[in-house]
VEXDREN-2710 file (C-alpha; in Angstrom, 1 decimal):
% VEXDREN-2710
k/r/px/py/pz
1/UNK/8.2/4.7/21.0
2/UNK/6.0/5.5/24.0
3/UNK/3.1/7.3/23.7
4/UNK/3.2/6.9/19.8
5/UNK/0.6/5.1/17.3
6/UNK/1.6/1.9/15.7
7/UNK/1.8/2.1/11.7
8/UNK/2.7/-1.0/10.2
9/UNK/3.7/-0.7/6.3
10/UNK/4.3/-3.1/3.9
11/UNK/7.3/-3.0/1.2
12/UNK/8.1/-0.2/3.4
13/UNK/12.0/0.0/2.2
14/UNK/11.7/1.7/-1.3
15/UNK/9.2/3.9/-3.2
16/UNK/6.2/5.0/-2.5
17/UNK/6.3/2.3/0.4
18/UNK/9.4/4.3/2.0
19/UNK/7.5/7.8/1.7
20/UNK/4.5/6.5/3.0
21/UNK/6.7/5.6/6.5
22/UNK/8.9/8.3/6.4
23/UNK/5.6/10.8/6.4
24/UNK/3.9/8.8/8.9
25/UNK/7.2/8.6/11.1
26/UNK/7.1/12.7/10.8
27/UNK/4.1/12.4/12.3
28/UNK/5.1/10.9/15.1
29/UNK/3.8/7.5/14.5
30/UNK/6.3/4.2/15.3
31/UNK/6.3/2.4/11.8
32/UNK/7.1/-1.0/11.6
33/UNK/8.7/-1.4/8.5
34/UNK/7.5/-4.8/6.5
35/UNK/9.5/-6.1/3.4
36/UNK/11.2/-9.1/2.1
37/UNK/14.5/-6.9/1.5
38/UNK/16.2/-6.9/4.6
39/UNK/19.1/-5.0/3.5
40/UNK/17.1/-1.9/2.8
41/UNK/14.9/-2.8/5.5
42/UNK/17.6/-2.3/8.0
43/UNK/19.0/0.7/6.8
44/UNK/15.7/2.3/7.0
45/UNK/15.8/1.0/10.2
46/UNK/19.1/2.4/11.8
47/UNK/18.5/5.9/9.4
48/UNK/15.0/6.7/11.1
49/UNK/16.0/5.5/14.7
50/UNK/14.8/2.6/16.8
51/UNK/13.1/5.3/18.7
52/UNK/11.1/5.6/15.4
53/UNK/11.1/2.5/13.3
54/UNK/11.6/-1.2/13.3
55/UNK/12.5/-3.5/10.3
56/UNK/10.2/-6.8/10.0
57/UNK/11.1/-9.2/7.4
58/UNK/7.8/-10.7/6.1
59/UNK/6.5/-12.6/2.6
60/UNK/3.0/-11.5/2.9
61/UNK/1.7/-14.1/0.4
62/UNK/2.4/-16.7/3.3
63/UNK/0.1/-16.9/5.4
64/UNK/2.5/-18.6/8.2
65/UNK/4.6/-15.5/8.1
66/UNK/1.9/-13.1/7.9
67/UNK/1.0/-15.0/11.3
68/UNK/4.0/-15.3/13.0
69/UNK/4.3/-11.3/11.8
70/UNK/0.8/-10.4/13.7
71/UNK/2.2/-12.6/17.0
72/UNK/5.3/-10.4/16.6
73/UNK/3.1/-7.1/16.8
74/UNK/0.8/-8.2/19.6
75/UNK/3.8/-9.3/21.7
76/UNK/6.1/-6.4/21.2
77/UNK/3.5/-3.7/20.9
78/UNK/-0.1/-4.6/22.2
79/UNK/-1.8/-3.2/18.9
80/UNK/-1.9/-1.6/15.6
81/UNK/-3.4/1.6/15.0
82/UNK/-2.8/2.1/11.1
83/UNK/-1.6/-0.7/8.5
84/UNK/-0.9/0.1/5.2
85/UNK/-1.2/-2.1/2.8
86/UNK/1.5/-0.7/-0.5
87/UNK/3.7/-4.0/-0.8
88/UNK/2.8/-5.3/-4.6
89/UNK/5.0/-6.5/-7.7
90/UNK/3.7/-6.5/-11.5
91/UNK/4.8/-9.0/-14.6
92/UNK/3.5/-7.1/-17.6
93/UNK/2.7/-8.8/-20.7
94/UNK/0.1/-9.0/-23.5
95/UNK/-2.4/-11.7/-22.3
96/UNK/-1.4/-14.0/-24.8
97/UNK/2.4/-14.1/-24.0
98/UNK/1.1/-14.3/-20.2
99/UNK/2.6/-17.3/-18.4
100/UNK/-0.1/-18.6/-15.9
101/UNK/2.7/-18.1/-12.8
102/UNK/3.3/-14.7/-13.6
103/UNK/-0.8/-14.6/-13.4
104/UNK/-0.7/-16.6/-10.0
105/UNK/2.4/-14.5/-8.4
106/UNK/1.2/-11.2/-8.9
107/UNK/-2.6/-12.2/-8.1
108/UNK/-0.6/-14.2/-4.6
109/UNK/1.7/-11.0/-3.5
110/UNK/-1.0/-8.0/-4.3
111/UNK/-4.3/-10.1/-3.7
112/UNK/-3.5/-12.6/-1.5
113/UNK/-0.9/-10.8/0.5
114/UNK/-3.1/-7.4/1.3
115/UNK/-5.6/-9.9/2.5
116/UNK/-3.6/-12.1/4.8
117/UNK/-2.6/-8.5/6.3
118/UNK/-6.2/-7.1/6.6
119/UNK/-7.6/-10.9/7.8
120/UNK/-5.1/-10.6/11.1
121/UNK/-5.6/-6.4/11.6
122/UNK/-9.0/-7.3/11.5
123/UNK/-8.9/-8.8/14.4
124/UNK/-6.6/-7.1/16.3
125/UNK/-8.5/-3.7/15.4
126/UNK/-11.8/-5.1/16.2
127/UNK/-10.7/-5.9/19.7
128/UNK/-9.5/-2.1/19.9
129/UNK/-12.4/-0.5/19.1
130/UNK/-10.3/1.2/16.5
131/UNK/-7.9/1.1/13.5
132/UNK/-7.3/2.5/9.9
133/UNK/-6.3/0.7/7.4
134/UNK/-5.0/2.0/3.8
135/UNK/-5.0/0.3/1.0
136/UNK/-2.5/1.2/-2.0
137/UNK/-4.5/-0.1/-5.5
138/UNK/-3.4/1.9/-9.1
139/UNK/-5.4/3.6/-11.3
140/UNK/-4.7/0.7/-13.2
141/UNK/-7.7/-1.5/-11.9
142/UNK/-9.2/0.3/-14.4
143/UNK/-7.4/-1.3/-17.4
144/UNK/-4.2/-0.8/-18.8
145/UNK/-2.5/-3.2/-21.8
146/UNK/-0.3/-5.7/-20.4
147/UNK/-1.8/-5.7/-17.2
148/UNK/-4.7/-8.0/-17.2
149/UNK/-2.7/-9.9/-13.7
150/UNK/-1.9/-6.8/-12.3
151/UNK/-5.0/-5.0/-13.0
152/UNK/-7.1/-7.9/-11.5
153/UNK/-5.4/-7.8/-8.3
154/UNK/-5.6/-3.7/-7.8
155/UNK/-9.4/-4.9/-9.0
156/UNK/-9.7/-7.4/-6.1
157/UNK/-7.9/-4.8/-3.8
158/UNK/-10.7/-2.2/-4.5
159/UNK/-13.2/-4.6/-3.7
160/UNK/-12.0/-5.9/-0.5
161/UNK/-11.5/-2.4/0.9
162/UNK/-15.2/-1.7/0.1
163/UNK/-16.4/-5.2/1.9
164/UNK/-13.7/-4.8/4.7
165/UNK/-15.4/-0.9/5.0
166/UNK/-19.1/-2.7/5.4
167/UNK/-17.4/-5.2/7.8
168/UNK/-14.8/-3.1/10.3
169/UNK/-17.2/0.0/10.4
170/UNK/-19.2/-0.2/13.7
171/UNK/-15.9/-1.0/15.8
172/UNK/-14.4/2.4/14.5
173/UNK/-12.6/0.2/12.0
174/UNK/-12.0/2.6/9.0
175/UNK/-10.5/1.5/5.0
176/UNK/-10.0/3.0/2.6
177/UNK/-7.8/2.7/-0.6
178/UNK/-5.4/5.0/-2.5
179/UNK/-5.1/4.4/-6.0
180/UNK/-1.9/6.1/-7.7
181/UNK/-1.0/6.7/-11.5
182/UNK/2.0/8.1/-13.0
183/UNK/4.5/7.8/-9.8
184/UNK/8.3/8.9/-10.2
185/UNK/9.7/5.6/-8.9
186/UNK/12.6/3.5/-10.4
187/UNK/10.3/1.7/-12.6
188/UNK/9.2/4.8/-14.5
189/UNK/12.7/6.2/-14.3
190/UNK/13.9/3.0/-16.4
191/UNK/11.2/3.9/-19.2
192/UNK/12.9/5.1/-22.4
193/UNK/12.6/9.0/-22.3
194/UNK/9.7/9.4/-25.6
195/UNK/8.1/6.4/-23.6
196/UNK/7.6/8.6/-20.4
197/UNK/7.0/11.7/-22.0
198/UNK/4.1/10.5/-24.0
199/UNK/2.8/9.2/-20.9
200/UNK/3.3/12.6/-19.2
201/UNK/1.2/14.4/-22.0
202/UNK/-1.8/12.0/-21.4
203/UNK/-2.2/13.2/-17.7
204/UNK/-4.4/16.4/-18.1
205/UNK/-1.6/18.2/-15.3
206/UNK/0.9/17.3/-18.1
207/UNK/2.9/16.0/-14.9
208/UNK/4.3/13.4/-12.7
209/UNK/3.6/12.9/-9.4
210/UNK/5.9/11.7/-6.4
211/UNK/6.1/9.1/-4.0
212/UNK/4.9/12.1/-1.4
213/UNK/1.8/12.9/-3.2
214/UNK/0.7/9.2/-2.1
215/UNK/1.9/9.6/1.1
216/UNK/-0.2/12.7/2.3
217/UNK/-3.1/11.0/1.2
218/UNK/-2.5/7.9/3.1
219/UNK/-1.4/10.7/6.1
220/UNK/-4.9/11.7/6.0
221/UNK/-6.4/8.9/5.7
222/UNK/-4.5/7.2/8.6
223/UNK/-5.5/10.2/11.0
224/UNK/-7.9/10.6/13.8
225/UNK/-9.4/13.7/12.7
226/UNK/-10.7/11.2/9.2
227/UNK/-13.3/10.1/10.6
228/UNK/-16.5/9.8/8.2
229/UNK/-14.7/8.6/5.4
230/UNK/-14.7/4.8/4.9
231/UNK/-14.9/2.3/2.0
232/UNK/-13.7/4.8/-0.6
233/UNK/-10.5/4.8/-3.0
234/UNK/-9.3/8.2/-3.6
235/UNK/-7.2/8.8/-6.7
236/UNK/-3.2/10.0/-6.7
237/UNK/-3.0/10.0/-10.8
238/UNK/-3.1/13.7/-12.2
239/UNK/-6.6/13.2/-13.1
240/UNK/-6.1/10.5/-15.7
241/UNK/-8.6/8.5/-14.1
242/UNK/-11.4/10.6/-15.3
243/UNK/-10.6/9.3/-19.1
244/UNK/-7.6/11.5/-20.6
245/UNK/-6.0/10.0/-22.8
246/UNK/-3.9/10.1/-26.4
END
């Protein structure tokens, strides 16, 4: 661990959270793993090398944890250099058949939570003189059916990078977000096979993209040699964002 940055990810144990640390980690940053599944967590943990990685279990919607999280990093490791900001959940549903917790949950975990993170790296960062900080949104902020909740928060995410950006800039403080589209995780793996395939032929690459194709964005975002780019979200999604559709 000596000599190395510090890159603290959240829901760092599966997806796009787990190539994000493991392409950090090859570039010889110490990630400090954050997630609410320790199991995973721990594997990660023991797989990368406690050379390498350390697991932190932490519900970033609470702020006490999110706290006692931050005390953990400033006792154990003096500062943070790079957080990235990828934990999130969704509860899809047409507006109407929306309950108002699935509304407050998903608003709490990707909202909430990516604030409580930036609120203490803030302040940590500020102190340094220095600090990145990446924030994963979705293309989705800008509107998808049955995803007014989730599409708010990614919304709210976007913003806050841009006023964090205005805030953190003149103490070499830079954020930025990354916003992905159609990402081969689990969830799109589950989708019935004309489902996905229709949803491929929309992108104009006619493609999927990977976990990894986030994570070298948020690599160059997180390094020193990014050093003029602040405030901005940069899009992972095959181009749909430009307005492809069918």
């Amino acid at each position: 661990m000596k000599n190395k940055k510090i890159a603290v990810v959240t829901g760092a144990s599966n997806g796009i959270g787990s190539a994000i640390s493991r392409k950090l980690c090859s570039l010889d940053y110490f990630i400090l793993a954050v997630d609410i599944d320790r199991i995973n967590g721990q594997s990660f943990e023991t797989e990368l090398g406690k050379n390498n990685a350390a697991f932190y279990k932490c519900d970033i919607q609470s702020e006490d944890e999110v706290k006692s999280l931050f005390g953990f990093i400033k006792n154990n490791y003096g500062r943070i250099d790079v957080l990235v900001n990828n934990a999130g959940i969704i509860r899809d549903n047409l507006i109407q058949n929306m309950s108002s917790d699935d509304f407050d949950k998903v608003i709490s975990v990707n909202l909430k939570g990516t604030w409580l993170m930036c609120r203490e790296a803030a302040s940590m960062m500020k102190n340094q003189k220095y600090g990145r900080i990446v924030n994963i949104a979705s293309r989705a902020w800008l509107g998808n059916p049955g995803q007014s909740n989730y599409a708010a928060s990614k919304a709210g995410v976007v913003s806050l990078t841009r006023v964090l950006a205005l805030e953190l800039g003149r103490y070499n403080v830079l954020v930025n977000a990354v916003a992905p589209g159609l990402i081969e995780t689990p969830l799109t793996q589950s989708l019935p096979e004309n489902v996905l395939h229709k949803l491929i032929e929309a992108q104009p690459t006619k493609s999927i993209g990977s976990p990894q194709d986030v994570a070298q964005v948020v690599a160059f975002l997180a390094d020193d040699n990014t050093k003029f780019i602040t405030g901005q979200t940069i899009y992972v999604d095959g181009g749909k964002s430009i307005g492809a559709g069918i």
